[in-house]
C-alpha positions in Angstrom: 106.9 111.9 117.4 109.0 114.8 118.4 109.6 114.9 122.2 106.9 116.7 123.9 108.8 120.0 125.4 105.4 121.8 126.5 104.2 119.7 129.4 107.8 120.4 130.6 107.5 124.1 130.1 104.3 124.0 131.9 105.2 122.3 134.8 109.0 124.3 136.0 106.6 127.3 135.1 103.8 125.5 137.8 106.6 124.5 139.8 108.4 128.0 140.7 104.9 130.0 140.9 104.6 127.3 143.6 107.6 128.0 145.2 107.2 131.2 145.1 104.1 130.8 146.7 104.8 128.3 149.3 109.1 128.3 149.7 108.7 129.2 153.3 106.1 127.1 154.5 108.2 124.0 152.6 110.5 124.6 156.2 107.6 124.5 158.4 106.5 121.4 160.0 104.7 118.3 158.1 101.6 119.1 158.6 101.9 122.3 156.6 103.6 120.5 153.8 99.8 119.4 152.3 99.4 122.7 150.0 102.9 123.1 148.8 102.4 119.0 148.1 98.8 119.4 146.2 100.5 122.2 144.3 103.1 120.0 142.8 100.8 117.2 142.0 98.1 120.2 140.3 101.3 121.2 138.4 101.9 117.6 137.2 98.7 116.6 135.9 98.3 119.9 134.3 101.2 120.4 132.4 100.3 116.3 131.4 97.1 117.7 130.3 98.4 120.1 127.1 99.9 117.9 124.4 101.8 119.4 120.9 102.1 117.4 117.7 103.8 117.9 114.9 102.5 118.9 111.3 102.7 115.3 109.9 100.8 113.8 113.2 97.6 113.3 114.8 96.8 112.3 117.7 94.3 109.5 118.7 92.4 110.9 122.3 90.9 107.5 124.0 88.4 108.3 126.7 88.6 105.7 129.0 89.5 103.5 126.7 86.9 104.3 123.7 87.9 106.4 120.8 86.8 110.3 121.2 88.5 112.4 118.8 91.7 113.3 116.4 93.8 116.1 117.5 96.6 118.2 116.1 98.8 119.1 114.5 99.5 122.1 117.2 98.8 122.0 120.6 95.6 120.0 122.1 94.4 119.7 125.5 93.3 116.1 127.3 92.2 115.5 130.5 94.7 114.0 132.7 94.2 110.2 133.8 91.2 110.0 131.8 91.9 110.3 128.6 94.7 108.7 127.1 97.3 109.5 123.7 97.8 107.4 120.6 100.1 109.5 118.1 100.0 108.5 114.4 102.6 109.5 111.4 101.0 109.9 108.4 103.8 110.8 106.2 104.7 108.1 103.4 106.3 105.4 104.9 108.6 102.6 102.8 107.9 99.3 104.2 110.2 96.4 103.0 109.0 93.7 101.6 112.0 90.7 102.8 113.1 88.6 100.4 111.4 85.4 100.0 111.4 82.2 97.7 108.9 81.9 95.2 108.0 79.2 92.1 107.0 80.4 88.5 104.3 79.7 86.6 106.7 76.9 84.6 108.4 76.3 88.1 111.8 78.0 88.5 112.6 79.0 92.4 113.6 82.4 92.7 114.1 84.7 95.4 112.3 88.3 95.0 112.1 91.0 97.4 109.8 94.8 97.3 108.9 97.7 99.2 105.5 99.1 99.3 104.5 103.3 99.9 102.0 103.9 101.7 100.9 106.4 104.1 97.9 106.7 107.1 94.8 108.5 105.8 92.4 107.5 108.6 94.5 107.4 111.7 91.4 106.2 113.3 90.9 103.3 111.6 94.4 102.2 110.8 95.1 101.9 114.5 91.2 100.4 115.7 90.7 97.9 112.7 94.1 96.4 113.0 96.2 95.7 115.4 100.0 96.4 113.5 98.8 98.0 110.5 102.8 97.9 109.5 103.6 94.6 110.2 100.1 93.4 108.6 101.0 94.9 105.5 104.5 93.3 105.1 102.5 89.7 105.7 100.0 90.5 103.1 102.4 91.7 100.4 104.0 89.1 101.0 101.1 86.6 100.7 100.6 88.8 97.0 103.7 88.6 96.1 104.2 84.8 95.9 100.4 84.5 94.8 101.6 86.9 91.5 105.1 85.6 90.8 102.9 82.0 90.7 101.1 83.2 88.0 103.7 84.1 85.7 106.4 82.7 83.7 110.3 83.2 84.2 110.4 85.4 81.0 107.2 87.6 81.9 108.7 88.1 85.7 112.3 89.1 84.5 110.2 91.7 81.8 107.0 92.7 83.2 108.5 94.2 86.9 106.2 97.3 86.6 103.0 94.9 85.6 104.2 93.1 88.6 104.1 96.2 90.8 100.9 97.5 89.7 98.9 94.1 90.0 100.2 93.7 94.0 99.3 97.6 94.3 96.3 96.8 93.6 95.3 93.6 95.5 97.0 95.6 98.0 94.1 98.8 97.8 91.3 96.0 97.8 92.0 94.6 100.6 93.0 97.8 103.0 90.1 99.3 102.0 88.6 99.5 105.3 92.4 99.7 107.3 92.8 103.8 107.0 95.6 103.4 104.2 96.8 104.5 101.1 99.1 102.4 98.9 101.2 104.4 96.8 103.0 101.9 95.0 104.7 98.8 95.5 108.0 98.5 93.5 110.1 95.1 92.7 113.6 95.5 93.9 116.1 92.7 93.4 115.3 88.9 91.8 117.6 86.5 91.9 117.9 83.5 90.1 119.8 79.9 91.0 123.2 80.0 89.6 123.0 76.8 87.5 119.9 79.2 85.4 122.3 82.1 85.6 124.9 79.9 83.5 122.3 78.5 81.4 121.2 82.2 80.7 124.3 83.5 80.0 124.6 80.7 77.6 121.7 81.7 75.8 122.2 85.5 75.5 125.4 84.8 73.7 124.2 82.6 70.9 121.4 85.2 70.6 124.2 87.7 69.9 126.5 86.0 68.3 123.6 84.9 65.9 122.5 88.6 65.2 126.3 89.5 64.7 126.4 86.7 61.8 123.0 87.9 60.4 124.1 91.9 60.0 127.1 90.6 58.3 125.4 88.2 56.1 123.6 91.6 55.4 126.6 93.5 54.7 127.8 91.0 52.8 124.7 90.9 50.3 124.5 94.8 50.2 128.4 95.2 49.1 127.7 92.4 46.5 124.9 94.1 45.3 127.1 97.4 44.9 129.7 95.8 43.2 127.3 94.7 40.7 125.8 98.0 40.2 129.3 99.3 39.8 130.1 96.7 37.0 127.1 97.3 35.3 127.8 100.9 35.1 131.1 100.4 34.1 130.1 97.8 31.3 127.3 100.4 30.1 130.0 103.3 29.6 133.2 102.6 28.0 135.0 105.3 29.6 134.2 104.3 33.0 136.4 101.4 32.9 139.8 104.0 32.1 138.7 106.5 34.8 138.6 104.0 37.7 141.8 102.7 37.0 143.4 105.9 36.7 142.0 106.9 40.0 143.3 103.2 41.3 146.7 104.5 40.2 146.4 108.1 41.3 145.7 106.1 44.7 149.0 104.5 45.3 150.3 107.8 45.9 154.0 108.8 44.9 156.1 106.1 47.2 158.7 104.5 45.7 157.9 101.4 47.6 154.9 101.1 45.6 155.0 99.1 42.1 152.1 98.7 39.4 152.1 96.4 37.3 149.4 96.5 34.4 147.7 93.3 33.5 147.0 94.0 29.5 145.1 90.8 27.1 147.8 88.6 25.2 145.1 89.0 22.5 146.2 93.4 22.7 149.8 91.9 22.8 149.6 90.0 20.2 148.2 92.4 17.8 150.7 95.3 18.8 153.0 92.7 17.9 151.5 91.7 14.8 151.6 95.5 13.9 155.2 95.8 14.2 155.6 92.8 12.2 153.9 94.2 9.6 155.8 97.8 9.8 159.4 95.8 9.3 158.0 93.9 6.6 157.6 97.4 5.1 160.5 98.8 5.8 162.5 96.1 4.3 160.7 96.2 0.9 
């Protein structure tokens, strides 16, 4: 509520008409003193009469204590002593949720905490139908929260945190029906888990990956295997192949005279080049 400057205004304005008005007869003696006096208490309980509020408030006008009307935003008008002021903020307001210790469907303690958005649609009813609409609403989300998390299993907490949301939302609407609010959302914010189930997890998440990692290079494995073998039969099905990848092997060791190749030939190729020259000295010495 933004401090209420108006009244003020009104009553210095009040205050020096009056002494205009009456500064000389404030030095006279007591018993002149009563006009200049009921001035100052007019002034008071008329500048207490004109009220502003801002754009995102209204103003609740009791009438002896029973409810009369909503006022504002702007500048309203109540009747001093009589009528009294209950200002409401209907702007969305983010009410935490403190963290608290619930059990799982398959009984794991954890601790889980939430905020809930709401704002004040019926000003009227939020402040006559309960008593601290805010702090009513943290004791009821609360009271839904542990009733959900009971529900549900480790896995489909940790998974499902929107689910989550949406289901309190929604047990929240029901029951503030008839309170003057409007849930906006409720969102999960932080779960934590004991540390001996933290370990266990960790555990667990590595030998998941460490299990994928040895089944995509399983895969690898099979798909380069099944290359090779397409390369071999190609090579088998066309003579020339064969020649051409080993020139290329070759062409690949580049110039370096680091580099040696040695060429693996059949001894049944050796032995008929040798065979051969056998032959052609046999010839020559004839």
């Amino acid at each position: 509520m933004i401090v209420n400057y108006l009244s003020f205004i009104i009553l210095v304005i009040l205050c020096g008409i009056g002494w205009l008005l009456f500064g000389e007869g404030l030095k006279a003696e007591p018993p002149q003193l009563a006009l200049p006096i009921a001035w100052l208490i007019g002034s008071v309980l008329i500048s207490s009469a004109f009220k502003l509020a801002a754009q995102w408030e209204r103003a609740l006008v009791f009438r002896l204590g029973k409810f009369n009307r909503t006022s504002g935003p702007g500048v309203y008008a109540v009747i001093p002593l009589i009528e009294q002021v209950r200002v409401v903020d209907t702007r969305i307001i983010a009410v935490d949720i403190p963290r608290q210790e619930a059990i799982t469907r398959d009984n794991v303690p954890i601790a889980i905490d939430g905020v809930v958005f709401l704002r004040v649609v019926r000003p009227d009813q939020a402040v006559i139908n309960v008593q601290n609409y805010m702090w009513t609403i943290v004791q009821y989300g609360r009271a839904a929260l542990r009733d959900v998390i009971g529900g549900r299993t480790l896995d489909e907490v940790l998974t499902e945190r929107e689910g989550l949301g949406h289901q309190i939302e929604q047990m929240l609407i029901k029951e503030t029906e008839h309170w003057g609010l409007e849930v906006d959302g409720i969102r999960i914010q932080d779960i934590i888990l004991p540390e001996d189930l933290k370990k266990v997890m960790s555990r667990q998440a590595s030998a998941e990956r460490e299990k994928r990692a040895n089944i995509t290079k399983s895969e690898g494995d099979k798909m380069a295997a099944q290359n090779l073998a397409d390369a071999a039969a190609t090579m088998m099905s066309s003579p020339g192949a064969m020649q051409l990848r080993t020139l290329q092997t070759i062409d690949g060791l580049g110039p370096t005279a680091s580099n040696t190749v040695v060429l693996a030939v059949p001894v049944e190729v050796m032995e008929a080049v040798d065979a051969i020259a056998k032959f052609k000295r046999g010839e020559t010495q004839n």
